[in-house]
SEDOLUM-972207 format. One line per field, with one value per residue (C-alpha): x, y negated, z negated. Coordinates in steps of 0.001 Angstrom, whole numbers, m for minus. Layout:
# SEDOLUM-972207
xx [X	...]
yy [Y	...]
zz [Z	...]
END
This chain:
# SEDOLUM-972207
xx [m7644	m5845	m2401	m299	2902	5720	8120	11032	11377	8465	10168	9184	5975	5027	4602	667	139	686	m1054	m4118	m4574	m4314	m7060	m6273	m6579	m3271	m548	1835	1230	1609	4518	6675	6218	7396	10245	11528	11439	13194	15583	17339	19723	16583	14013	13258	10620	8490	5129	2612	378	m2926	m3660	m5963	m5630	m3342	m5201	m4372	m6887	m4673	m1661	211	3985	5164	8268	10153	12519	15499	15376	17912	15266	12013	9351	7627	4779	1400	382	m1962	1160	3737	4142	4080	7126	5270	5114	4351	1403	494	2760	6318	5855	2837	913	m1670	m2829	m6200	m6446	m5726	m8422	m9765	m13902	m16970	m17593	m17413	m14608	m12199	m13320	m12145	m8912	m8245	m8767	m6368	m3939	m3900	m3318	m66	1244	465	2767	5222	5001	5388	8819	10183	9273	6823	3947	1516	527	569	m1557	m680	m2898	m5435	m8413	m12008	m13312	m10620	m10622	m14197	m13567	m10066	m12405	m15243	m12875	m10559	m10772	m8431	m7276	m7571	m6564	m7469	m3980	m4279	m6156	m5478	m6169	m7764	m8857	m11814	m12695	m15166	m15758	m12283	m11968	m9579	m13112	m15133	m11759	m12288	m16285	m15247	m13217	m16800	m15858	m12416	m11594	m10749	m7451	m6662	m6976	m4998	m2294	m2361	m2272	1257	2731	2470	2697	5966	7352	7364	5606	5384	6909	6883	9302	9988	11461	14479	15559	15495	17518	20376	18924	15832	17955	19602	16502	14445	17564	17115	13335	13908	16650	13803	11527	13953	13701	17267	19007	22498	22202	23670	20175	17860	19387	19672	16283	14729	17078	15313	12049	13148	14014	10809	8686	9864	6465	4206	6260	5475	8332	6472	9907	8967	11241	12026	11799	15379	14597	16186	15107	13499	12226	9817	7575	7666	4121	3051	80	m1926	m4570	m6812	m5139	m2253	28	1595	4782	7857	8603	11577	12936	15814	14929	17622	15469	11551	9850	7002	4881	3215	5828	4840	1100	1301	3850	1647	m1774	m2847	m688	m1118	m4827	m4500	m2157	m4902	m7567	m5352	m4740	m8393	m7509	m9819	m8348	m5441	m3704	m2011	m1157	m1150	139	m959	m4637	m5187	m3648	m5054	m8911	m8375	m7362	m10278	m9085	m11858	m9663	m10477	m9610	m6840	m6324	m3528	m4767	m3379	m3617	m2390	m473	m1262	m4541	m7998	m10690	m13578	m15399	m14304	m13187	m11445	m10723	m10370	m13389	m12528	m8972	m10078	m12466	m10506	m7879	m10881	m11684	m8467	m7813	m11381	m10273	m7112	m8432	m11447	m13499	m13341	m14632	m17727	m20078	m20861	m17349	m16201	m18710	m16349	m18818	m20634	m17390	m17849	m16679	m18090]
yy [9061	9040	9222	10448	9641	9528	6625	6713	2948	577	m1532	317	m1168	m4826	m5990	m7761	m4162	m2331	m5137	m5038	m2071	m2700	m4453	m6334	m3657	m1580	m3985	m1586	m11	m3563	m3851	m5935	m3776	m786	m2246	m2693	673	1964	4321	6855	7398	8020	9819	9859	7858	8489	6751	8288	6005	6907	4775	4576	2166	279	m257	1193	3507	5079	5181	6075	6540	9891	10913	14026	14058	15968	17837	15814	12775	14146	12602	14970	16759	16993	20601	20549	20579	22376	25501	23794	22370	19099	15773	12692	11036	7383	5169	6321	6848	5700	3260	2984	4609	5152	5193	2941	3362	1070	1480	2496	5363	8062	6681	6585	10648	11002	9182	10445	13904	13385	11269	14392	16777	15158	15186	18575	19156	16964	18733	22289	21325	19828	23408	21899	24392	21377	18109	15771	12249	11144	8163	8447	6245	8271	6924	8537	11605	12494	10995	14083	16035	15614	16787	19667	21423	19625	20537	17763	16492	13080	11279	8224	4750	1781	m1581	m4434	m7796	m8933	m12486	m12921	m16621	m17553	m19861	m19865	m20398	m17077	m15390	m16093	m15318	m12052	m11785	m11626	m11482	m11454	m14874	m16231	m14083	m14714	m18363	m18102	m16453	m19237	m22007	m20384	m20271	m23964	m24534	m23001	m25256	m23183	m23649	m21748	m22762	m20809	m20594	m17574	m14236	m15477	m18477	m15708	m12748	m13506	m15054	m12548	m9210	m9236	m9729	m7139	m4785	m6333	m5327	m1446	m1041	m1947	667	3687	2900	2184	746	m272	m4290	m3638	m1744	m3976	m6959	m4999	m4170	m7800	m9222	m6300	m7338	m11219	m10283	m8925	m10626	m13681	m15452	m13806	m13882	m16089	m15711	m17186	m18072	m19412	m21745	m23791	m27582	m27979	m26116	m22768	m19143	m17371	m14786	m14500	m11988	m11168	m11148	m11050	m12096	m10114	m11410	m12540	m10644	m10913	m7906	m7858	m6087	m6535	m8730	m9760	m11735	m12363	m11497	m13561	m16989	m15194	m16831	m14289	m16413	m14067	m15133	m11756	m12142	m15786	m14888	m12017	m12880	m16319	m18335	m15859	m16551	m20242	m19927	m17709	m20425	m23109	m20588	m19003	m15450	m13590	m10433	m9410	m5680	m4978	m1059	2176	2042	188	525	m558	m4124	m4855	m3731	m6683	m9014	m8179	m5675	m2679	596	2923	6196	7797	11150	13560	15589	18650	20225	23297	24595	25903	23495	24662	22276	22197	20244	21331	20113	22422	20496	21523	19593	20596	19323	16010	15143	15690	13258	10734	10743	10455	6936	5996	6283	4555	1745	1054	127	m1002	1991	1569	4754	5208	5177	7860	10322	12691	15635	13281	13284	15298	15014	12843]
zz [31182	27737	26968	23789	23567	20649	20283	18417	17299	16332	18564	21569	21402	21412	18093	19519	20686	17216	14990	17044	15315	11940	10185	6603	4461	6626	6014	4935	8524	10532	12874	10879	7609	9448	11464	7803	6860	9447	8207	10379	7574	4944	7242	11059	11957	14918	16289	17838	19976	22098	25069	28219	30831	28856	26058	22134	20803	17874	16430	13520	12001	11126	8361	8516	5895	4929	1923	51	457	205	m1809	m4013	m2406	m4064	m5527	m2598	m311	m2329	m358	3001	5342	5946	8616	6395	8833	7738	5177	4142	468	m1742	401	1081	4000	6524	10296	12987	15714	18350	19256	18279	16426	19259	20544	17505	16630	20261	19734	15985	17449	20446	17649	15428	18694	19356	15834	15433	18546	17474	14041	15472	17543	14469	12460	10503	9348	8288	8351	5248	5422	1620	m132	2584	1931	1312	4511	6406	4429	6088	9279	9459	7864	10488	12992	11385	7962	5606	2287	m306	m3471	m5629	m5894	m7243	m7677	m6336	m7185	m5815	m6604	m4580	m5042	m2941	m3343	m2430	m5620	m8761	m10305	m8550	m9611	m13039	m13127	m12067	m15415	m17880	m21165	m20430	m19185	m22548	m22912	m19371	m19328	m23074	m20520	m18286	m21352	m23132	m19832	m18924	m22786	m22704	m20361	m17511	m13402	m10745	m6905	m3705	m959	1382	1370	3093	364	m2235	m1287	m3394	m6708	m7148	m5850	m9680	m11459	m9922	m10955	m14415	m14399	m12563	m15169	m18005	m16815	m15868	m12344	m12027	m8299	m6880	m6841	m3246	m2010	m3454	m1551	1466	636	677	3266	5893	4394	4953	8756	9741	7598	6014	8022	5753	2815	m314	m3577	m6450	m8852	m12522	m12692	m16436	m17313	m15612	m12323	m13766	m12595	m15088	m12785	m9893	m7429	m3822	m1877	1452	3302	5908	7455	4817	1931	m395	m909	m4511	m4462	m6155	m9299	m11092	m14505	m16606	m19958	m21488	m20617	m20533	m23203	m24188	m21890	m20027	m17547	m15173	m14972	m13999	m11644	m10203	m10395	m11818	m9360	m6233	m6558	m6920	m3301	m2431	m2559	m903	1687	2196	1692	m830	m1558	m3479	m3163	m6300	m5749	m7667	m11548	m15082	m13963	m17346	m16927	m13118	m14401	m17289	m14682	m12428	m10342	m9070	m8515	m4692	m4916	m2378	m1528	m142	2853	3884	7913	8070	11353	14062	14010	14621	15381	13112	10346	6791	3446	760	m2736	m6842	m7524	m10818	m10655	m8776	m11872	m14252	m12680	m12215	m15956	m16946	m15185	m16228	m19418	m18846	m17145	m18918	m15823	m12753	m11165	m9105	m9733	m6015	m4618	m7412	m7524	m6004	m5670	m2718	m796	2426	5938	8362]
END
């Protein structure tokens, strides 16, 4: 007999439990991921587990947030009081279900049941699963009719072979600029070493400022260190910094990664532009020496996230769609999938023609996308 239940703190459940759950592809769901984004202050976090016997058969985080914090919603979502299922804020985000196939549609249905619930007593009229991978999208889909929407790309490096070399075969015709990128980075005095999260806190905190302040992205120095040393609590095992250092040992900047099973997760980076040296300081820092650590430390895949398609697909990146998913409340069972095809391919050929490639035909014709 199954079993839903909703915990309050990720630390409620053993952290074995949890990650038995989440395959390489969910690390932004793992146990130590969300431990650090535990903010009662921010949003209230709940998790909502499925069991029987003992065993995990789903589970999942869920955000309600007060209006003064909400993300935006997608347009698919904008006239609904929504429950963020899945990853806080633009992760990426599919299911975590134990079984064969009949089993997990049993569990996501019984998984979805209880957040609905939960939903309802917290006045919610819907439920929002935002940068849901395609596969999931038709597994909810299978189930319940969901409202959809395209959202976004994100971007992957698969390297397959494992090697700095099957890396740069990957590259075709451009692996002349990128090993040029590699060449004025050593040529301009500057290497690469690694050390972990928690050896970095205070030296990389103002740099990253220095790089959000570049972009518009502004943050209080104080919040990005509290930031990383969370992060360096619950994860500094998996963490690799990867500081550019000069001839003398100096910072110049550096980038914050962390391993999950057998991929790397790209995700913050950092530099003081008073002592770059137009080097290509952030790619090196990002992707050339990641996948070199990558081969050393047999992992083949490398997450690089949502944004500058452009830049990732040159670098050998192939780009998955994700989607925003919309139950609406009460539920009703029932297979059924309601999208602006129109709207969804227009978004589509606008980051083809940002990115230039790096779209497999297959996984974006968009018109093939029903539920399971």
């Amino acid at each position: 007999m199954t079993e839903t239940r909703h915990l309050t703190s990720i630390g409620d459940i053993a952290r074995d439990t949890w990650d038995s759950l989440v395959p390489a592809s969910c690390f932004y769901q793992s146990h130590g991921w969300l431990a650090g984004q535990e903010r009662p202050d921010f949003a209230a976090a709940t998790y909502t587990v499925v069991s029987s016997d003992g065993r995990l058969l789903a589970a999942t985080p869920s955000y309600d947030f007060p209006a003064k914090n909400a993300p935006p919603l997608p347009p698919v979502a904008a006239d609904r009081a929504v429950l963020r299922v899945g990853t806080r804020t633009g992760y990426h985000n599919e299911f975590l279900l134990a079984g064969g196939e009949a089993e997990q549609r049993d569990a996501l249905t019984e998984l979805v049941e209880g957040l609905a619930e939960h939903a309802l007593r917290l006045g919610r009229d819907a439920l929002l699963f935002d940068f849901l991978t395609t596969d999931s999208l038709r597994l909810l889909a299978g189930l319940f009719p969901v409202r959809a929407q395209l959202r976004s790309a994100e971007a992957v490096i698969h390297n397959e072979g494992g090697t700095f070399e099957s890396y740069r075969r990957l590259l075709g015709r451009n692996v002349r600029k990128r090993d040029y990128e590699v060449r004025k980075f050593e040529q301009a005095g500057l290497s690469l070493e690694t050390a972990p999260l928690s050896e970095c806190v205070d030296e990389l905190a103002p740099l990253i400022g220095q790089t959000m302040d570049r972009y518009d992205a502004s943050l209080d120095l104080a919040e990005i260190r509290a930031f990383l040393k969370v992060q360096a609590e619950h994860l500094d095992g998996l963490s690799t910094v990867f500081r550019v250092v000069d001839e003398e040992g100096g910072l110049v900047g550096g980038h914050v990664a962390f391993t999950w099973r057998e991929m790397l997760y790209a995700r913050v980076a950092g530099f003081d532009y008073t002592r770059t040296r137009d080097a290509y300081e952030y790619f090196n820092a990002v992707y050339y020496g990641p996948l070199r650590h990558m081969e050393r430390h047999r992992l083949d895949t490398l997450h690089l996230g949502l944004s500058a398609v452009e830049a990732k697909v040159r670098r050998g990146a192939r780009l998955h769609p994700v989607w925003a998913a919309v139950l609406p409340l009460p539920l009703v069972r029932g297979a059924g999938l309601t999208r602006d095809t129109a709207a969804d391919q227009a978004l589509a050929d606008s980051v083809r023609a940002e990115a230039g490639g790096g779209m497999e035909e297959g996984e974006w014709e968009l018109g093939r996308i029903t539920p399971l």
